[in-house]
C-alpha positions as CSV (number, residue, x, y, z in Angstrom):
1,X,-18.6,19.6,-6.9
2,X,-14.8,18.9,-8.0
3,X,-13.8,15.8,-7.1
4,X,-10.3,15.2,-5.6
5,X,-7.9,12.4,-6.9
6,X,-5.3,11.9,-4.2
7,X,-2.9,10.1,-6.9
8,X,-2.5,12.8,-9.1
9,X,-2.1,15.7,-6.4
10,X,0.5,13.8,-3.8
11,X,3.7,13.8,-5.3
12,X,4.7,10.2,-2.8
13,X,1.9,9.0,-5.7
14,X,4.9,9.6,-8.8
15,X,7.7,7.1,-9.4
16,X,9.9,6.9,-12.2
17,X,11.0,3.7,-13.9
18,X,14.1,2.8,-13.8
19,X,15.3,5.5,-11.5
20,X,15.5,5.1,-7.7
21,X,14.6,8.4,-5.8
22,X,15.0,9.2,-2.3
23,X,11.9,11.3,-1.4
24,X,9.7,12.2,2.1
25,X,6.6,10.8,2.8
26,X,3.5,12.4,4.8
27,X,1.9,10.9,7.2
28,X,-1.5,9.6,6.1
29,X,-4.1,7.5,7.3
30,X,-5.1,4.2,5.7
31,X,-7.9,1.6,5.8
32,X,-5.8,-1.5,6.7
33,X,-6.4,-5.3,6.8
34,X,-3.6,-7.7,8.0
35,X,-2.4,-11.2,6.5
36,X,0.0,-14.0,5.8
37,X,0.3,-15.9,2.9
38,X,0.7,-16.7,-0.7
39,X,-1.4,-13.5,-2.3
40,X,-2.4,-16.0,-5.2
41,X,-3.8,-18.5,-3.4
42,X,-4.7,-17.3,0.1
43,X,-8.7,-17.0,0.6
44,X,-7.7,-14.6,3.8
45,X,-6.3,-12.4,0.7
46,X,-9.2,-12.3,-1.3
47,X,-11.3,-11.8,1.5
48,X,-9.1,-8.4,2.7
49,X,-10.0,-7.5,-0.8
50,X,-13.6,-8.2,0.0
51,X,-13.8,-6.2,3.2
52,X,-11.7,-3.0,2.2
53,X,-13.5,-2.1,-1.2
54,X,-16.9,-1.5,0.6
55,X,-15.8,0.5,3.6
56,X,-13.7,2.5,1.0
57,X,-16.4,3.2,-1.4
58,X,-19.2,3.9,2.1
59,X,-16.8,6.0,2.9
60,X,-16.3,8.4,-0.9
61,X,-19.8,8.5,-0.9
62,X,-20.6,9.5,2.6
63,X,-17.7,12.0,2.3
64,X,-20.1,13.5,-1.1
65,X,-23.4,13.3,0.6
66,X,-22.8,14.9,4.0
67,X,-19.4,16.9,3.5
68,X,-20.0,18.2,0.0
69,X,-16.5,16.6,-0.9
70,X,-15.9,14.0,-3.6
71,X,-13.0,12.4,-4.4
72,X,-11.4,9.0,-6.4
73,X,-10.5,6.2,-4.0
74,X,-7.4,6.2,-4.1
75,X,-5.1,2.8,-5.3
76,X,-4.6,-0.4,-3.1
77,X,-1.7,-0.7,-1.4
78,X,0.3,-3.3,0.1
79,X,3.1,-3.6,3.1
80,X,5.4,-6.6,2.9
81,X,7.6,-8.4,4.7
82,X,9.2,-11.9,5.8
83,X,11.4,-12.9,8.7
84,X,14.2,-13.4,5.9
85,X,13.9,-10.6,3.4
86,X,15.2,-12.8,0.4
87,X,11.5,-13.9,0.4
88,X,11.0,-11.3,-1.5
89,X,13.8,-11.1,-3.8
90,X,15.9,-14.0,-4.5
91,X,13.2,-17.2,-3.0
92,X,10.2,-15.5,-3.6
93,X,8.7,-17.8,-1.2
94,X,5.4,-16.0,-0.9
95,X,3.8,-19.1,1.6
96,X,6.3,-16.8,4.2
97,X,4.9,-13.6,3.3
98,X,3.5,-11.6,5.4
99,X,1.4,-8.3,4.7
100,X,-1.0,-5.8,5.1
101,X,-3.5,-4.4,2.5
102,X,-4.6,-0.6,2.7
103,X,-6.4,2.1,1.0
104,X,-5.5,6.0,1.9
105,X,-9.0,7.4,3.2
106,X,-9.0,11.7,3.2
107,X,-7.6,13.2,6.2
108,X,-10.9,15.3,6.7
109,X,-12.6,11.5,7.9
110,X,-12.3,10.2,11.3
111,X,-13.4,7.5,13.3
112,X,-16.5,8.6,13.3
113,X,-16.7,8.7,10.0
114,X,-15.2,5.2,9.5
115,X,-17.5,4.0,12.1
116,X,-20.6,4.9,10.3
117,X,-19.3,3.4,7.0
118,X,-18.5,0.2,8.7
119,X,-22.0,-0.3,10.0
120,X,-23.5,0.3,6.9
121,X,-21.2,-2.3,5.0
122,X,-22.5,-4.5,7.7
123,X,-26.2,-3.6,7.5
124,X,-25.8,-4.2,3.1
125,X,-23.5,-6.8,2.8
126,X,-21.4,-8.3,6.3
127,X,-18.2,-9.0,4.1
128,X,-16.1,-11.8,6.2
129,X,-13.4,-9.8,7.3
130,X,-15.2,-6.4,8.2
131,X,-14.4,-6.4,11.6
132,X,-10.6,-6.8,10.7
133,X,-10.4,-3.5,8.7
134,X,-9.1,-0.7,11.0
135,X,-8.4,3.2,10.1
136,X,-4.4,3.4,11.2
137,X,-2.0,6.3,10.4
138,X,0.8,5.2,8.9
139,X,3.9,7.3,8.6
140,X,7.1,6.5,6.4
141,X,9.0,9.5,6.4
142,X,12.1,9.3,4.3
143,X,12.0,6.5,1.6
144,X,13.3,5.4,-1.5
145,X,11.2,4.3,-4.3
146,X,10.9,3.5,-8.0
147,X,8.0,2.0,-10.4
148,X,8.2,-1.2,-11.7
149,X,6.4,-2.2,-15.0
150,X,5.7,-5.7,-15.6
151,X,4.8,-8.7,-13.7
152,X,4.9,-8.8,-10.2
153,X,7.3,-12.0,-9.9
154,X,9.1,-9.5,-12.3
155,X,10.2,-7.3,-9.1
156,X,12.5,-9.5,-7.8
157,X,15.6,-7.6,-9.7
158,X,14.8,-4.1,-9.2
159,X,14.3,-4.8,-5.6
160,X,17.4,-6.8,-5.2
161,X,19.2,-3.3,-6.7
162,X,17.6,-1.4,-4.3
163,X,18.1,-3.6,-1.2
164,X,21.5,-4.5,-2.3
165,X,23.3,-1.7,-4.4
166,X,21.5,1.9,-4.1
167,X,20.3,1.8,-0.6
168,X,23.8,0.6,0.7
169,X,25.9,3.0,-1.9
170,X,24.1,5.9,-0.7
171,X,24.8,5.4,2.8
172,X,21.2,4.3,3.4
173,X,19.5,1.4,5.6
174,X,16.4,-0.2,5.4
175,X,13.9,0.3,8.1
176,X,10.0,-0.1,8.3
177,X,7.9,-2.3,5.6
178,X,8.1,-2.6,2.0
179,X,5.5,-0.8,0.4
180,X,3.6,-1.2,-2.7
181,X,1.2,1.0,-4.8
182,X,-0.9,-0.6,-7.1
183,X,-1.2,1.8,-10.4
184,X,-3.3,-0.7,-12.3
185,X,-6.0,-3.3,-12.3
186,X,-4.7,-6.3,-12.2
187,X,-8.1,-7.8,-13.1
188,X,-8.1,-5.2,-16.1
189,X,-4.5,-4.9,-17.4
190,X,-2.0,-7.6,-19.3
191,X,1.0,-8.4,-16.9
192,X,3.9,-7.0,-19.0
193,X,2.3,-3.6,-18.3
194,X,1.0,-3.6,-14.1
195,X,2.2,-0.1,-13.3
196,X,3.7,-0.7,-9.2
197,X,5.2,1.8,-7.1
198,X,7.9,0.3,-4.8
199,X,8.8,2.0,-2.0
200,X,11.3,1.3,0.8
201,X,11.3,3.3,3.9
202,X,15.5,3.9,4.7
203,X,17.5,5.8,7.4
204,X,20.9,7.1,7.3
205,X,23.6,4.1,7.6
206,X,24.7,5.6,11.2
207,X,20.9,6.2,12.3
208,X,19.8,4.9,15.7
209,X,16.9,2.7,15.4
210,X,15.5,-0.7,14.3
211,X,16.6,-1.9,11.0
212,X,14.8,-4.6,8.7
């Protein structure tokens, strides 16, 4: 049976440091938990963490047994955002983040599908937050995005650049959530060398439409 890695065959998956690139993202659908808080220190964040592995990996191996199709979980993800967007670049105040913590599931599951997982999570292990985690679409559309190596308090700069200098000097606006694609372990990898996608979802300047 091949297995199917959803990172290395979507191209919305490939970033290229230090260059900022305007590309179009699919919709795809996502196992989501919501949040607010200080990632580092919130127990509501480890606790997404908690709940969204298990449904993820009930789902890859559900999808093997009954569908005949394998595949790699794909990443962890994360949308941001903050009533004043300089939370995230030049405060860093991340007590006023807010944010939501997703893994892409195949778009051959549905709710079915989900629902079954969920129950057996339940039956094994009742994480605290399982009834929190929801299967949502999510679609971005037209986006810019870069990676980022290095710490994560090292994003600060390069999102700064894109808020600041590339989105506005290519006639761009931000709209929709930032978005972030976690490459690497964090439990596993050395800080100088995270590998993170950042994405920002953007409009045309004269676009009608809510604006972050």
């Amino acid at each position: 049976m091949d297995k199917i890695d959803l990172k290395k065959e979507l191209p919305a998956f490939r970033a290229t440091r230090g260059r900022f690139d305007v590309v179009d993202v699919p919709e795809a659908q996502y196992l989501m938990v919501d949040g607010h808080g200080d990632p580092n220190t919130s127990p509501d964040f480890a606790a997404a963490v908690g709940a969204l592995y298990p449904v993820a990996y009930t789902l890859k191996f559900a999808s093997r047994r009954d569908l005949g199709r394998d595949y790699v979980v794909p990443p962890m993800e994360g949308l941001w955002w903050a009533q004043d967007m300089d939370a995230f670049t030049s405060a860093r105040d991340k007590s006023r983040w807010d944010w939501t913590l997703m893994i892409m599931a195949p778009d051959w599951l549905d709710r079915g599908a989900f629902a079954a997982a969920t129950e057996a999570v339940r039956a094994k292990s009742g994480p605290a937050r399982l009834d929190e985690v929801r299967l949502e679409s999510l679609r971005e559309g037209r986006c810019v995005q870069t990676l980022h190596v290095g710490s994560f308090d090292g994003e600060a700069e390069v999102l700064a650049r894109l808020h600041h200098e590339f989105v506005p000097a290519n006639g761009l606006r931000m709209t929709g959530t930032h978005h972030e694609i976690y490459l690497s372990d964090p439990r596993r990898t050395a800080p100088e060398r995270l590998r993170t996608i950042l994405r920002q979802p953007v409009r045309p300047a004269g676009d009608p439409g809510d604006a972050v």
